[in-house]
N, C-alpha and C positions, 0 to 999 in steps of 0.2 A: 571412577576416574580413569581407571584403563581406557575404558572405551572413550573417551575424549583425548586420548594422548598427555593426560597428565599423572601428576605424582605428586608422594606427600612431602618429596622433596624441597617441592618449591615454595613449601610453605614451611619456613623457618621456626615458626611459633609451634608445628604440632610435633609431637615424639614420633620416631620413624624404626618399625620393628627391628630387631638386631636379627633377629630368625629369618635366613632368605630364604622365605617361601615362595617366591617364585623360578629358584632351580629345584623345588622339592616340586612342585606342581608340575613344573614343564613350561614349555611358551604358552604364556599370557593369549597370545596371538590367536594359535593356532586351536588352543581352551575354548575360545570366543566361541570361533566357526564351527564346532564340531558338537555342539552342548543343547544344540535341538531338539526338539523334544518330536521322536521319529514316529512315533505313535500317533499324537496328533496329524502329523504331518500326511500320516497313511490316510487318516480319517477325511483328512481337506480333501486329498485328492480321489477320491471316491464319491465325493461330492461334486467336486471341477473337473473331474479326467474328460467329460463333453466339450468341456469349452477350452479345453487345455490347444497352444498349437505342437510343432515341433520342438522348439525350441521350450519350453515349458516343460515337455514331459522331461524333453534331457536332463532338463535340473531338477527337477522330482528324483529322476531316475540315480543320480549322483548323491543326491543328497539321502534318500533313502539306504545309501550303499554306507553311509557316512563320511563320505566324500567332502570337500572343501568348497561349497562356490561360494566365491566374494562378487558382493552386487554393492557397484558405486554408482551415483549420482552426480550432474555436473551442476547442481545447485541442493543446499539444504534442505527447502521444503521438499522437494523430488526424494531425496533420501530420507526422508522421514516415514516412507512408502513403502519402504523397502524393509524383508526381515534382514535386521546385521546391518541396516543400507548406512554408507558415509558417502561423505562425497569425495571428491576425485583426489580432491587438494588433501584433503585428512588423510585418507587410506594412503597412500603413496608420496605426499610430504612434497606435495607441489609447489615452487615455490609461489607467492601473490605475483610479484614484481618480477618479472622473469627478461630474458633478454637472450643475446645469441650462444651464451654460453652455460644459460641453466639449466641443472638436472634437478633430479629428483633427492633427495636429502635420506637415502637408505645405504646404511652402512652394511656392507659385503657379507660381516659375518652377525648382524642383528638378528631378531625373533622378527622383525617385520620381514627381513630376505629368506628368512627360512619359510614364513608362511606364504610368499610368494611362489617361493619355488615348489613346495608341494599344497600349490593351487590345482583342482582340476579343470575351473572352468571361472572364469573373467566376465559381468555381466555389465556393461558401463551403459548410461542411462537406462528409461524406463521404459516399458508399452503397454498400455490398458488395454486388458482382453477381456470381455463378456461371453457368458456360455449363450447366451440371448439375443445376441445379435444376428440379425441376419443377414444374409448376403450382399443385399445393399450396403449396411450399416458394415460390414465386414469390409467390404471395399474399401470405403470409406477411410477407414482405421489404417488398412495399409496405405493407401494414398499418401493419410497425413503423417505416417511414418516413416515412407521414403522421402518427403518435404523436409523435414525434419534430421534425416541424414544426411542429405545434401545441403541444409545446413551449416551442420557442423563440417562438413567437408570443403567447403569453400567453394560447392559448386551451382549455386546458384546466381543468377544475375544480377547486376549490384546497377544502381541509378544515379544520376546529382540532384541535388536539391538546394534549397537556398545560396543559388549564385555557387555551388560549389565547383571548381575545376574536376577535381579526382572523384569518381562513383564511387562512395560507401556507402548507400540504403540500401537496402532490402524490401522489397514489396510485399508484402502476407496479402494471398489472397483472400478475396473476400469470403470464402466460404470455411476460412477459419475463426470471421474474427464475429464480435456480436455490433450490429452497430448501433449506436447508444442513441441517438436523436436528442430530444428533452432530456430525457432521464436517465442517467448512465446505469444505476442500478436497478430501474425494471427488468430489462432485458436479459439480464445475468441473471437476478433472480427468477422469473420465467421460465430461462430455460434449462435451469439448475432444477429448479423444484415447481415442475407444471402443477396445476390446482392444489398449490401447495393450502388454499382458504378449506379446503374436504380432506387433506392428506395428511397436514399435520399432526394429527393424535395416532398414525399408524410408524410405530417405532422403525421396521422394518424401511419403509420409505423412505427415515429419516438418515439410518445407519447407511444405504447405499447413495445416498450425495453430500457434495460438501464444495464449500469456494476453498480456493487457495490463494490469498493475498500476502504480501510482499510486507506489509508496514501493519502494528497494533490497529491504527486509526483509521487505518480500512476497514478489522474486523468486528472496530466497534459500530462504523456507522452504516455496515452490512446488517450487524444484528440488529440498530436498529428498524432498520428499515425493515428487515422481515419481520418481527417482534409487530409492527404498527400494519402489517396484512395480514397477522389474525386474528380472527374475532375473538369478541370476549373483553373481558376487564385485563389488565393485567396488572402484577401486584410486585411491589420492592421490598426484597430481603435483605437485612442488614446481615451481615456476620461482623466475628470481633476474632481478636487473637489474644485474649484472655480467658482462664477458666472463672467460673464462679461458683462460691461454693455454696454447696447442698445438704441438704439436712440428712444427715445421719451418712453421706458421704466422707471420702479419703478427705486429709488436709488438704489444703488448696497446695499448700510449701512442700510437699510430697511430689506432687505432680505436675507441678509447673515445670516449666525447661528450663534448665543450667547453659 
């Protein structure tokens, strides 16, 4: 519940420890960030330190130290990417509805300002780096991430459309986007999972891609669609959320949930 920004205060129906364990523990907060497990951590980068760029090693090199870096996101799925990753709005209590005189909703002497302050390093959105790209493909990656920052900076060119007076579009270029023709979801899939009909049974293939969709009914009718390009039969598992009992097993009223 920490890490959501919530408490068992808010729930009037549960009992709420008398023991304040969290001035026995320390900040909550700053617990989070530092609880890494640095051992692993050595292990990854021993395996990535090739494909690592500057800015990567520095947070290895911080974090290794047990150092603080907090890594936000400017949308949820993107933080879900992230070790520790929130987004921008959670970690720092943005308001939604903002206007010319909104700040940010951190109190001076709280466990969120303290872990602020002894931040060493601030990582706000993402960038995908491969140890296996090559220098085209490396171009590339930066292109679309300086696109991407101008962006957010408000420095790209903006257009009118449908009879508009004032330019708000934005044009993506074509070389980012996929274009769908008939079939919106070929092409995504495609180029997400090439001869995904021969690749499929190779785990490794599967573990390095993945779509990122917005709504459930996307990701249902994603899977279907890939589910129906590969060969074979395929078959429906039912599950249940009842136990049933078994012979010479525990009571079923023993182990069912309260």
């Amino acid at each position: 519940m920490n890490q959501n920004n919530r408490s068992l205060k808010e729930f009037q129906s549960f009992p709420f420890p008398e023991l304040d364990f969290e001035n026995q523990l320390g900040n909550k907060y700053i617990r989070e960030e530092i609880t890494y497990d640095r051992s692993k951590l050595h292990s990854e980068f021993q395996t990535l330190h090739a494909g690592l760029n500057i800015q990567q090693k520095q947070v290895y090199e911080l974090m290794s130290e047990g150092k603080i870096v907090l890594a936000v996101a400017s949308s949820g799925i993107a933080s879900l990417l992230l070790p520790n990753g929130r987004t921008t709005h959670s970690r720092f209590k943005v308001p939604v509805t903002q206007n010319d005189y909104s700040c940010c909703d951190i109190k001076v002497n709280s466990e969120l300002a303290d872990l602020i302050r002894k931040t060493d390093l601030l990582g706000i959105n993402m960038r995908l780096q491969s140890e296996y790209l090559n220098i085209l493909e490396t171009e590339k990656v930066y292109k679309l991430r300086n696109w991407i920052l101008d962006l957010g900076n408000g420095n790209l060119p903006t257009i009118s459309m449908f009879g508009e007076q004032e330019p708000t579009w934005i044009k993506i270029p074509d070389d980012y986007l996929l274009q769908p023709k008939n079939d919106p979801m070929k092409p995504i899939v495609e180029c997400v999972y090439p001869d995904l009909e021969n690749k499929y049974v190779d785990l490794n293939y599967l573990r390095e891609r993945y779509i990122l969709t917005p709504r459930n009914d996307c990701v249902e009718k994603l899977n279907s669609y890939i589910i129906s390009t590969i060969p074979g039969k395929s078959n429906i598992y039912f599950s249940v959320n009842t136990l049933s009992p078994m012979s010479g097993g525990p009571n079923i009223q023993d182990v069912s949930p309260r």
